[in-house]
Each structure stands twice: as C-alpha cells, then as structure tokens.
N, CA, C and O atoms as a MOPAC input file, in Angstrom:
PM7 MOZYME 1SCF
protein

 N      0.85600 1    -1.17600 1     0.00000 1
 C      0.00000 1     0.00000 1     0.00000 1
 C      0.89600 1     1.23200 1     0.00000 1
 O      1.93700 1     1.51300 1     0.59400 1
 N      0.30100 1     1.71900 1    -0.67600 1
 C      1.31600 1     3.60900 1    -0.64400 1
 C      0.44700 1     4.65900 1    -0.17200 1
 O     -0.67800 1     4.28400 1     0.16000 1
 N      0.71300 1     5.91400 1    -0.06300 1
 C      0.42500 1     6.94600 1     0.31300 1
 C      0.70400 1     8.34300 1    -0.40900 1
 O      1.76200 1     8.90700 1    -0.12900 1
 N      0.15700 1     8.71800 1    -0.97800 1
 C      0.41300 1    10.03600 1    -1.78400 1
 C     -0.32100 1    11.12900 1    -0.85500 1
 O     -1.34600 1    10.75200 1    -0.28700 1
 N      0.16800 1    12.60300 1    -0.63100 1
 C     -0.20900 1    13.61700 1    -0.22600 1
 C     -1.22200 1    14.17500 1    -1.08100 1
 O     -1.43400 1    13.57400 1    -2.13400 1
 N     -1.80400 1    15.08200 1    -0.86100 1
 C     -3.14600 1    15.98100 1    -1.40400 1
 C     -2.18700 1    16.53900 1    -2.78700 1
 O     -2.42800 1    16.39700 1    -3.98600 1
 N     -1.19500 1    17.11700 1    -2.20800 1
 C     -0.33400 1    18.41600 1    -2.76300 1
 C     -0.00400 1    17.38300 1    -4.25600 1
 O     -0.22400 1    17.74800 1    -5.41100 1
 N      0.72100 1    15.69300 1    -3.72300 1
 C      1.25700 1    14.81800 1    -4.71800 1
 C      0.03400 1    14.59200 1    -6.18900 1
 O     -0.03200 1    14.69600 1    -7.41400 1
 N     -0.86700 1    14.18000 1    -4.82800 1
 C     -2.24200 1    13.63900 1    -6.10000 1
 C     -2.70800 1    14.88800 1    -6.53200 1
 O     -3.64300 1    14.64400 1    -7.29500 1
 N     -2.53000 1    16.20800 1    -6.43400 1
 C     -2.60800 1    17.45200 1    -7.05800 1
 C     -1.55400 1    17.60600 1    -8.42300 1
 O     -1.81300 1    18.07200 1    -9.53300 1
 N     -0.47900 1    17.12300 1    -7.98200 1
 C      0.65600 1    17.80700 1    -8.84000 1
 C      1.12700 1    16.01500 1   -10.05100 1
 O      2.03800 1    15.76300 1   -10.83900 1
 N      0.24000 1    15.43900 1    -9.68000 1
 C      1.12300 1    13.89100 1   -10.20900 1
 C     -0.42600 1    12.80100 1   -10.34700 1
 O     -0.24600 1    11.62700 1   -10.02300 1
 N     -1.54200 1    13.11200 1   -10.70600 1
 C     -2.40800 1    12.23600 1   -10.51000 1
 C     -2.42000 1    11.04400 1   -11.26900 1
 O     -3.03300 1    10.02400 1   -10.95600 1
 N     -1.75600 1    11.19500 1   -12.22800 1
 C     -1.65200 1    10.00100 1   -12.86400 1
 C     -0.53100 1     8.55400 1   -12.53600 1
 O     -0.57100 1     7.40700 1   -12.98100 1
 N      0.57800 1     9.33700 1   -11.41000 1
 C      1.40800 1     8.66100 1   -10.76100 1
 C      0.48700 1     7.43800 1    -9.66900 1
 O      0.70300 1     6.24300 1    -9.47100 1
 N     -0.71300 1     8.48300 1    -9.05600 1
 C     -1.38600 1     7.56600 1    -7.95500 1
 C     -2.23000 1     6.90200 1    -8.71100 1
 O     -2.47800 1     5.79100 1    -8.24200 1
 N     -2.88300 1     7.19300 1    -9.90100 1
 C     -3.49900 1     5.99000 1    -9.96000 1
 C     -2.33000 1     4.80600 1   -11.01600 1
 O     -2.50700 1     3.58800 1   -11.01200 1
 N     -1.52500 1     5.29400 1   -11.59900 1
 C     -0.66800 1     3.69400 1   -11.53700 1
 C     -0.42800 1     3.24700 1   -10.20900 1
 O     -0.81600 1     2.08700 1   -10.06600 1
 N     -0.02700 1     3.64600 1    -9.38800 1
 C      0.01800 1     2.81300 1    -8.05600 1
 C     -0.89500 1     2.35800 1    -7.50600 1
 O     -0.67200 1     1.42800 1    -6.73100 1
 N     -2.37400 1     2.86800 1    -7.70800 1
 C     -3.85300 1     2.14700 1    -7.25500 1
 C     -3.77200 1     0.69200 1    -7.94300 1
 O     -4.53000 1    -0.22700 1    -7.63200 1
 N     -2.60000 1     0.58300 1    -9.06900 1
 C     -2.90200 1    -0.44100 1    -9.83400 1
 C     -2.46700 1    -2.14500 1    -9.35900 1
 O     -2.75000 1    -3.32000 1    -9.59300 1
 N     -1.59500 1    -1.28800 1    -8.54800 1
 C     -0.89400 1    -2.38900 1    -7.83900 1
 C     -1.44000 1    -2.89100 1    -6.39900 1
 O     -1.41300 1    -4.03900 1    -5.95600 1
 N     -2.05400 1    -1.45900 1    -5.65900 1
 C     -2.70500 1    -2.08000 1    -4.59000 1
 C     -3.47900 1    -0.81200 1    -4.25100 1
 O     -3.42900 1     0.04600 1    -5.13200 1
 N     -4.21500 1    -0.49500 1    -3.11100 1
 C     -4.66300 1     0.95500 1    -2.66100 1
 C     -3.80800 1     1.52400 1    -2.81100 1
 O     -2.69700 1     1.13300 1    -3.16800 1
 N     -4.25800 1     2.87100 1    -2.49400 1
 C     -3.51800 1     4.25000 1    -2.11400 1
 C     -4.05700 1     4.95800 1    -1.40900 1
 O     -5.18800 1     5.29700 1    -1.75800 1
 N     -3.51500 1     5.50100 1    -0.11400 1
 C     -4.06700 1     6.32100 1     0.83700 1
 C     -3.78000 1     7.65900 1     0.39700 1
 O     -2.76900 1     7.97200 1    -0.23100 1
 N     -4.96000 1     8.65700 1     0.84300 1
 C     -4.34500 1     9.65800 1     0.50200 1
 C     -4.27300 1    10.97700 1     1.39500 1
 O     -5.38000 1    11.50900 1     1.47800 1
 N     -3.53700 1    11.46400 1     1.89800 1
 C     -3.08500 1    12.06400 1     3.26200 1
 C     -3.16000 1    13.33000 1     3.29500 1
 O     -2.29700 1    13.76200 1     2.53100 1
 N     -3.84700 1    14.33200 1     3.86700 1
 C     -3.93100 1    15.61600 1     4.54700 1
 C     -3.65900 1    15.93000 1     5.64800 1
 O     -4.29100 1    15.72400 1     6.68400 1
 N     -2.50900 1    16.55200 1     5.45800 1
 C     -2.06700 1    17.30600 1     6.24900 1
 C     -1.42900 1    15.80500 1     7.59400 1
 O     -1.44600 1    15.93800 1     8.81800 1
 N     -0.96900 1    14.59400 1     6.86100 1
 C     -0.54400 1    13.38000 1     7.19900 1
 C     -1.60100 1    12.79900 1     8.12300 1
 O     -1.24300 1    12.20400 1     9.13900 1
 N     -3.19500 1    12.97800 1     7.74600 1
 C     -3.97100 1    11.95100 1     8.74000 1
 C     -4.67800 1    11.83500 1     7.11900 1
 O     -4.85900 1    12.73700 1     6.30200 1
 N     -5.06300 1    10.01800 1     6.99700 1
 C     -5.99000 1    10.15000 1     5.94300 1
 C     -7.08600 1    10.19500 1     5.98400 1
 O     -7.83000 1    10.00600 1     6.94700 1
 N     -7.40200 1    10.54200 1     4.57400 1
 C     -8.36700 1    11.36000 1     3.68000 1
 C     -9.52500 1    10.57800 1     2.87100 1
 O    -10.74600 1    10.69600 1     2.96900 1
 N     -8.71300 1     9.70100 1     2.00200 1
 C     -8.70700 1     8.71600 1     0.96500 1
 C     -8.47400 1     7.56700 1     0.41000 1
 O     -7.31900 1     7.46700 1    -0.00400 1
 N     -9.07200 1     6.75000 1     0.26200 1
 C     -8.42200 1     5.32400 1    -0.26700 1
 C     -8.34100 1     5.18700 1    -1.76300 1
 O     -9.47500 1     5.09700 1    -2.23300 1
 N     -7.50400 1     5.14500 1    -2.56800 1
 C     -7.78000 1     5.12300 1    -4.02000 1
 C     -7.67600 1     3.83700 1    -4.41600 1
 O     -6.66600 1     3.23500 1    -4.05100 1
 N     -8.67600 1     3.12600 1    -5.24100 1
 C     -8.94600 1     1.74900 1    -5.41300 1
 C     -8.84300 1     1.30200 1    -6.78900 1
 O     -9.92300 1     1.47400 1    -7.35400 1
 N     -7.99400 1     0.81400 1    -7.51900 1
 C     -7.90700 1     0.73000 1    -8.89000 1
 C     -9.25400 1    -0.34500 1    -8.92900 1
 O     -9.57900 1    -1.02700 1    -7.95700 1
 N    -10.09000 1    -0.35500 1   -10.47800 1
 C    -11.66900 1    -0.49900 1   -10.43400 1
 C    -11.26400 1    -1.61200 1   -11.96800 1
 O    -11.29400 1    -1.07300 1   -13.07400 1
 N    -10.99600 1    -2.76600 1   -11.88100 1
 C    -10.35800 1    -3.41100 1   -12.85400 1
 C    -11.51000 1    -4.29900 1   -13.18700 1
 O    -12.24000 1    -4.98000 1   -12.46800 1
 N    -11.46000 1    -4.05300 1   -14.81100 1
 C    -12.67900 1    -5.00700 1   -15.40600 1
 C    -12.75300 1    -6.37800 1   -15.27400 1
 O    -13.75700 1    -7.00700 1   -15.60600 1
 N    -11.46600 1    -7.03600 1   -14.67500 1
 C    -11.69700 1    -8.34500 1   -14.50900 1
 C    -12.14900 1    -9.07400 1   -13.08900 1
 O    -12.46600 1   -10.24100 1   -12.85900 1
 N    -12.03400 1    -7.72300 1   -12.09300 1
 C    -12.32100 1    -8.38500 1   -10.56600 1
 C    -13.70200 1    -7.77200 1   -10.06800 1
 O    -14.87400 1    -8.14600 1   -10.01300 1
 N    -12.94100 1    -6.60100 1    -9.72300 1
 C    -14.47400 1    -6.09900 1    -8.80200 1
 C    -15.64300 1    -5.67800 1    -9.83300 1
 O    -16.78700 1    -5.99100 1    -9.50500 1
 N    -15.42500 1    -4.89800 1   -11.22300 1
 C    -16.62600 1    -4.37800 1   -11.72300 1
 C    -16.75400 1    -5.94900 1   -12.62900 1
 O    -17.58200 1    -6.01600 1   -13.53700 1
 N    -16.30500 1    -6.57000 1   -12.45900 1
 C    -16.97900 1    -8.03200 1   -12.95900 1
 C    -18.10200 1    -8.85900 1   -12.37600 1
 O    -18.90900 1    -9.64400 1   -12.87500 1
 N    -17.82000 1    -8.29900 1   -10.82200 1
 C    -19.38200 1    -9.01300 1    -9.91100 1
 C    -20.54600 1    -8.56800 1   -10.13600 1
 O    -20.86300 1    -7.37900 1   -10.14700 1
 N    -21.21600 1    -9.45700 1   -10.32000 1
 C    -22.72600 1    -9.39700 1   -10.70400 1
 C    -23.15000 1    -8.25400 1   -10.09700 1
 O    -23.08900 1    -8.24500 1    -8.86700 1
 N    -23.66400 1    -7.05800 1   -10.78700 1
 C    -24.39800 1    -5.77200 1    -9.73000 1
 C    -23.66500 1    -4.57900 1    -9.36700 1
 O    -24.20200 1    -3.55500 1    -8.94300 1
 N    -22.41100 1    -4.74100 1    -9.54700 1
 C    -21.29700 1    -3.68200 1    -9.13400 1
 C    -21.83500 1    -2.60300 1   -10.10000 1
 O    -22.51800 1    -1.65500 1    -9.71200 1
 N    -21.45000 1    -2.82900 1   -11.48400 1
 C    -21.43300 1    -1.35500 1   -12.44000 1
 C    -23.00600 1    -1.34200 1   -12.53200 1
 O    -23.30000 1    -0.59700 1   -13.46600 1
 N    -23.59600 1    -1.61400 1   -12.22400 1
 C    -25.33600 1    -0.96700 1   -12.21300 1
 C    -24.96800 1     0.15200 1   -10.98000 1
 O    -24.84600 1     1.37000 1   -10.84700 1
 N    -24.87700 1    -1.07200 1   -10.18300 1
 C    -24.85700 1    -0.03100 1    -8.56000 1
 C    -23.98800 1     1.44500 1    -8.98000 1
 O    -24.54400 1     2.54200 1    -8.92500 1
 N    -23.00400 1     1.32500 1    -9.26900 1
 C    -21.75300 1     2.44400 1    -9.31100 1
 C    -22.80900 1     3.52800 1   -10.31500 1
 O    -23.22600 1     4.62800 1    -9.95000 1
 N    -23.07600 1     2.87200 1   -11.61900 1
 C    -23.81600 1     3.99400 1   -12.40500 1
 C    -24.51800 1     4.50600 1   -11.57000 1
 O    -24.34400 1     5.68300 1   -11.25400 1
 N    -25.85700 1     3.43900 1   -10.79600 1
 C    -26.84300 1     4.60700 1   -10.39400 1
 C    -26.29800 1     4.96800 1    -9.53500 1
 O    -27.20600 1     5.76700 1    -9.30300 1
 N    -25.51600 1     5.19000 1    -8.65400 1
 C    -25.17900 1     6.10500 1    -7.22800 1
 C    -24.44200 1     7.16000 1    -8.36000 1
 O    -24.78500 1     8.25200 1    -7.90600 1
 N    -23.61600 1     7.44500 1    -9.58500 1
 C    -22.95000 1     8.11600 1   -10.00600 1
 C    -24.31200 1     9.07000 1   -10.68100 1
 O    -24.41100 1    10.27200 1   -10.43700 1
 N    -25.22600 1     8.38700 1   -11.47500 1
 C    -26.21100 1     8.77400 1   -12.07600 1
 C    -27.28500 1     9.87300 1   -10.87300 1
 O    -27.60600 1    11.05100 1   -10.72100 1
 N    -27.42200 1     9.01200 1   -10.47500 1
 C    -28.48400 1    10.18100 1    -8.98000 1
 C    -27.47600 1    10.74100 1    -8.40100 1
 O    -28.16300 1    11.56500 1    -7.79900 1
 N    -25.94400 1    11.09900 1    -7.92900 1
 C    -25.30600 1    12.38900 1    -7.65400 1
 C    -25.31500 1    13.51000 1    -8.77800 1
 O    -24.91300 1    14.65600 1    -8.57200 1
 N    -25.62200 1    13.23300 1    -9.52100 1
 C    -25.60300 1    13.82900 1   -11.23300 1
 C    -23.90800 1    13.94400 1   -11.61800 1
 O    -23.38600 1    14.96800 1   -12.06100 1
 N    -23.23400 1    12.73600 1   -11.36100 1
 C    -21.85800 1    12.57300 1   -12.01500 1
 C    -21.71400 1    12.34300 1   -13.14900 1
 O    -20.91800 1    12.97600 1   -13.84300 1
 N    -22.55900 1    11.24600 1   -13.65600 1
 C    -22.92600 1    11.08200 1   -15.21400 1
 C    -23.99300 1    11.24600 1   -15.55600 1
 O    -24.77500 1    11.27100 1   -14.60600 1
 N    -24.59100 1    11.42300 1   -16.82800 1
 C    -25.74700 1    11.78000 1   -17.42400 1
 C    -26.18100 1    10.15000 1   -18.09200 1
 O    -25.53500 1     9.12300 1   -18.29400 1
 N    -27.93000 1    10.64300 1   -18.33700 1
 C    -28.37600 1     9.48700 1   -18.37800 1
 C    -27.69000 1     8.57200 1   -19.29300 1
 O    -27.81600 1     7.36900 1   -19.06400 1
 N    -27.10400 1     8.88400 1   -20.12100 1
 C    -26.61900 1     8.02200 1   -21.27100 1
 C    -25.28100 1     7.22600 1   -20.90600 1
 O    -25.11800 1     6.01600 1   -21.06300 1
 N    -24.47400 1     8.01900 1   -20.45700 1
 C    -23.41000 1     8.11300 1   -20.08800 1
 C    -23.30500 1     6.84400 1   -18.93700 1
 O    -22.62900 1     5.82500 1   -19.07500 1
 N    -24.23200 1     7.22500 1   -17.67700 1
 C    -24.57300 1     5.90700 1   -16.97400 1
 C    -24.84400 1     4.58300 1   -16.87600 1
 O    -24.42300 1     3.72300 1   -16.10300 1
 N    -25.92500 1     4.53900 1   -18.14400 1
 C    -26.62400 1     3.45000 1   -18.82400 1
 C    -25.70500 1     2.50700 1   -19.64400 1
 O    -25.85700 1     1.28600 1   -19.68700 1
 N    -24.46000 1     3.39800 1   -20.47200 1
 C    -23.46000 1     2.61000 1   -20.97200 1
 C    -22.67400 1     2.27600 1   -20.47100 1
 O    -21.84400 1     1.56700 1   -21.04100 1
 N    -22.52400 1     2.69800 1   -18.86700 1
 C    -21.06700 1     2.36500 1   -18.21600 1
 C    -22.16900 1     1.00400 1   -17.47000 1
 O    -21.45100 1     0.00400 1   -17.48200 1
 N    -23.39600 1     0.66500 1   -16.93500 1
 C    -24.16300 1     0.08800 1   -16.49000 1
 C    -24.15800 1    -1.59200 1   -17.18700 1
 O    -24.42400 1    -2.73000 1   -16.80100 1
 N    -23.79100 1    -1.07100 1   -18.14700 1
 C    -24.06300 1    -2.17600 1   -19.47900 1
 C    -25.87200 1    -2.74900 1   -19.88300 1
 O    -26.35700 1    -3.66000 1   -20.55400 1
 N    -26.51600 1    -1.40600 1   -18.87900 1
 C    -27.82300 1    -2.02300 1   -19.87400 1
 C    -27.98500 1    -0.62600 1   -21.13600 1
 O    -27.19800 1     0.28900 1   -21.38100 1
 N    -29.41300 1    -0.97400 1   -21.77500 1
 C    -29.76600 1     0.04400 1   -22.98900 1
 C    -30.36300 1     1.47500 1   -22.13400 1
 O    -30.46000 1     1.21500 1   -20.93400 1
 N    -30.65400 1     2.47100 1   -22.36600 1
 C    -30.92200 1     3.28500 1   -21.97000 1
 C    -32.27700 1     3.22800 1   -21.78800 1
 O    -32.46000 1     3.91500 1   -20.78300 1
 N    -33.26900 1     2.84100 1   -22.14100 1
 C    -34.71500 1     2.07200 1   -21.64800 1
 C    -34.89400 1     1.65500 1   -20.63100 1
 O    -35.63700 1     2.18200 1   -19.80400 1
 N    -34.07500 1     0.31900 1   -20.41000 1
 C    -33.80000 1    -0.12500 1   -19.22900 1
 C    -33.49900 1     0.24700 1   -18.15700 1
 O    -34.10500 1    -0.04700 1   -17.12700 1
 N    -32.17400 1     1.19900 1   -18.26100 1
 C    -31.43800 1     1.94300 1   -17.10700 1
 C    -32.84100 1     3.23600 1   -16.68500 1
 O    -32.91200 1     3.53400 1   -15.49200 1
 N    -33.44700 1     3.64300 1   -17.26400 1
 C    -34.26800 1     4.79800 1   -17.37400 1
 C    -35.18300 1     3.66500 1   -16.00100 1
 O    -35.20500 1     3.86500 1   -14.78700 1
 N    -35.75600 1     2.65300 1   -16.69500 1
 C    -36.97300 1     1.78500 1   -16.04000 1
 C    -35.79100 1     1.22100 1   -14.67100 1
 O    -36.27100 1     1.44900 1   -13.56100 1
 N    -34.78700 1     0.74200 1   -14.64400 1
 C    -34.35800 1     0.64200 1   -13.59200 1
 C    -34.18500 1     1.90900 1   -11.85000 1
 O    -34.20000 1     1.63200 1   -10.65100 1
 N    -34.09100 1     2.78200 1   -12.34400 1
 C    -33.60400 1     4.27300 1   -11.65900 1
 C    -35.10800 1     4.92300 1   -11.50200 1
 O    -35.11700 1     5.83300 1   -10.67200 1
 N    -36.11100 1     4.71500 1   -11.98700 1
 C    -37.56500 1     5.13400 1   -12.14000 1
 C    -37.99300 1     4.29300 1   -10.84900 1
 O    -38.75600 1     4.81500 1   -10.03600 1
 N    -37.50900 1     2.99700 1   -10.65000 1
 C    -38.11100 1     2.11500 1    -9.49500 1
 C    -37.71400 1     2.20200 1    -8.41000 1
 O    -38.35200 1     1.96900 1    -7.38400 1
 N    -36.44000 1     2.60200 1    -8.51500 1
 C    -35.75800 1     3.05500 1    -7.09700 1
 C    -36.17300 1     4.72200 1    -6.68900 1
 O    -35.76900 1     5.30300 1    -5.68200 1
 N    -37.06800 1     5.29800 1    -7.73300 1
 C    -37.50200 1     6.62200 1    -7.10500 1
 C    -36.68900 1     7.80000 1    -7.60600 1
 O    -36.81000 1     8.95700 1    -7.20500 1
 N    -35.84100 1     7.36200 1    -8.53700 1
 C    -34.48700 1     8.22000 1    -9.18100 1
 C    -35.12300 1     8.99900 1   -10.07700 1
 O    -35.51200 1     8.46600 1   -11.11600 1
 N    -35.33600 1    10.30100 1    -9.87500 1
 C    -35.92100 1    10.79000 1   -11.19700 1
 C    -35.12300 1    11.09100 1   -12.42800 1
 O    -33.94300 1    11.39800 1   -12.25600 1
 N    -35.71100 1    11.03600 1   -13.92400 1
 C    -35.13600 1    10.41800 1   -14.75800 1
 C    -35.14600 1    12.17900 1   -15.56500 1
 O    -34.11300 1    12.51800 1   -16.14400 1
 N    -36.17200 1    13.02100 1   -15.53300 1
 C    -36.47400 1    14.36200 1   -15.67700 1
 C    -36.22400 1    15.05600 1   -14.52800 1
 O    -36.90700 1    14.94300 1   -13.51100 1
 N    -34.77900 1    16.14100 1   -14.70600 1
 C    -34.81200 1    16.81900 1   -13.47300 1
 C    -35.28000 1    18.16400 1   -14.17500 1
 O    -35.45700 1    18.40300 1   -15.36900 1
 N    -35.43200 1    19.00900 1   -12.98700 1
 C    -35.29600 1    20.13600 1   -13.46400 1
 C    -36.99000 1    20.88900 1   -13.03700 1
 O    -37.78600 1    20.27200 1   -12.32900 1
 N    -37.26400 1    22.13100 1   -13.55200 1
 C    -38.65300 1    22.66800 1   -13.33600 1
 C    -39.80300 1    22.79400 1   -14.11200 1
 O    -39.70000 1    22.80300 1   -15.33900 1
 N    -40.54200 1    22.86100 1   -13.73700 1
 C    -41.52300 1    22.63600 1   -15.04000 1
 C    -41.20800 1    23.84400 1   -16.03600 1
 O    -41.39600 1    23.57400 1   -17.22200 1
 N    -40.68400 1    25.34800 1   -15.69400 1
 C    -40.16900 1    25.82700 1   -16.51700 1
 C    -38.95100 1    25.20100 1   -17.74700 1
 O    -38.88200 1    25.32100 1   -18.97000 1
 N    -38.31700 1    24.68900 1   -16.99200 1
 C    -36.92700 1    24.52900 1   -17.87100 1
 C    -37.31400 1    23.50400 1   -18.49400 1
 O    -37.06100 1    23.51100 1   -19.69900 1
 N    -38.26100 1    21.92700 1   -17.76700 1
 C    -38.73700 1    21.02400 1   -19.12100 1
 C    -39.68000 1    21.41700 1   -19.92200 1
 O    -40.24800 1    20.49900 1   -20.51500 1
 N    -40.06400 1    22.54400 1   -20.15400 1
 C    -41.21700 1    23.20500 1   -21.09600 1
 C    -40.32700 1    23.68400 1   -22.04500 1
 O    -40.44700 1    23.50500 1   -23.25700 1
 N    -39.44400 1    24.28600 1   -21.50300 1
 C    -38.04300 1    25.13900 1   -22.78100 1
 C    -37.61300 1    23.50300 1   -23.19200 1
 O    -38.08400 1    23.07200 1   -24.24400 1
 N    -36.84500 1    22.72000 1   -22.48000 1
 C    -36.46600 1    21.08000 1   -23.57800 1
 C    -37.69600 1    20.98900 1   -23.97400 1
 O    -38.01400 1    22.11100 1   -23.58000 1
 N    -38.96500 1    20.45000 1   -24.57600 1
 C    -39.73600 1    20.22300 1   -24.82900 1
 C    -39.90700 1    20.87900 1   -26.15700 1
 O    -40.14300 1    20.38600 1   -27.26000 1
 N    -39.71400 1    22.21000 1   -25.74700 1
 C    -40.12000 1    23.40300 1   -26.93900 1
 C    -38.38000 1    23.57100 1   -27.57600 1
 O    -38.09800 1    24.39700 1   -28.44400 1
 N    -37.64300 1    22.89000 1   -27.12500 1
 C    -36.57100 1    22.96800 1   -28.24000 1
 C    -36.53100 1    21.66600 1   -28.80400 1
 O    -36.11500 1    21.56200 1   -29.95800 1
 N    -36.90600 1    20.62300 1   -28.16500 1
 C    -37.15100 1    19.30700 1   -29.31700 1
 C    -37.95000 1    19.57000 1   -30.11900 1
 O    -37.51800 1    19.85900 1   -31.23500 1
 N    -39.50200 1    19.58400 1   -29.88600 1
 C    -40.57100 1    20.20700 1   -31.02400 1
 C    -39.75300 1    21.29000 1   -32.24700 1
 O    -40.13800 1    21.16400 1   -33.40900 1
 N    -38.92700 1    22.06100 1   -32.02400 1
 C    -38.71300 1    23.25800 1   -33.13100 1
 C    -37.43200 1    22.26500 1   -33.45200 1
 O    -36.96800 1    22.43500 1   -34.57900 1
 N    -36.84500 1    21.35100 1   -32.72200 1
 C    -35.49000 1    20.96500 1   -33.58200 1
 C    -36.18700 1    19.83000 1   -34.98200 1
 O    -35.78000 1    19.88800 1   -36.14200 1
 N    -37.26300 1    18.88400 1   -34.49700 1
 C    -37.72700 1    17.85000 1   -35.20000 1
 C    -38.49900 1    18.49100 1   -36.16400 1
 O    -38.77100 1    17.81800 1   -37.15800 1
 N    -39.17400 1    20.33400 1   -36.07200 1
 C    -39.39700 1    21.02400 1   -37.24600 1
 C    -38.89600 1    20.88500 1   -38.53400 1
 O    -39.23200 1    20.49300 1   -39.65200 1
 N    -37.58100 1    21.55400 1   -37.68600 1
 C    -36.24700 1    21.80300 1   -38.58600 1
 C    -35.79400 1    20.73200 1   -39.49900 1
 O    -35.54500 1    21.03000 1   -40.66700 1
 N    -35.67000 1    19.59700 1   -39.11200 1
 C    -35.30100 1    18.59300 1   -39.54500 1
 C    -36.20300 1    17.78700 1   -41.07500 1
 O    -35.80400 1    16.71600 1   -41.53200 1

C-alpha cells in the first residue's frame, strides 16, 4: 500500500493511480488520511454481478454522469437503465416545469427543422 499527499495527487495524478494499480492508495492531509484510491479493474471487482449498475446509479443520482453516459457504463440500454432508476424513485427528468417546457419546446422546433 502507498500513500500520496493531497499536494502529490494534485501535482502527479496520474502517478497515484498507476500505483492504485498495484494495490490501494491512501491519501493524506495534512498526514492523517483522507482517501483510499482503489484501482476499479474489469476483470475483478466491476466483474461481480451488480457492481457497475450499482456504481452507475449512485454516479447517475449524484448527477456525475448523465443518463446516457450511466446506462453505458451500467451495461444495460438506456430504456432499461431509465426503467431501472424510475423504481428506485431516481428521477429520470430533473429540473422545473419551466426549464422542461423550454427542452420540450426545443425538441418540437429541432424535429421542425429537420
């Protein structure tokens, strides 16, 4: 296990995550830690049944990724992921009824156009 500083994984981030590759990495402020950095390898952990759903939607409902974006890292179709995140209460339309009236009224005038 290693340890990189705030200042290191500031100035060198690509150094800590080759070393996540080999095992964790702690990551230290002000020398008490902070962080564990976990290399996320397609053959172990995001290989267990449920992992990359889970990861999308917790990434998807912080609004880290967007719906599409989620759904493909998820490995289902975007239908699915939509009907999955709908059941857990995840709303799939954010925003106000103002601002989905403006998307609404810019799809309608784009599919005009077209």
């Amino acid at each position: 296990m290693k340890a990189f500083g705030v200042r290191q994984l500031k100035d060198n981030p690509s150094a800590a995550l080759r070393a996540a590759r080999e095992g964790p990495v702690v990551v230290l402020s002000r020398n008490c830690p902070e962080a564990v950095l976990v290399h996320l390898d397609d053959d172990t952990l995001l290989a267990e049944p449920g992992v990359r759903l889970a990861l999308a939607t917790a990434l998807y409902r912080e609004q880290s990724l967007s719906l599409g974006l989620a759904a493909r890292f998820s490995g289902l179709g975007t239908a699915d992921f939509i009907q999955h995140v709908s059941h857990l209460g995840i709303p799939v339309v954010r925003g106000t009824r103002a601002t989905v009236r403006e998307d609404v009224q810019a799809i309608e005038a784009w599919e005009s156009d077209s």
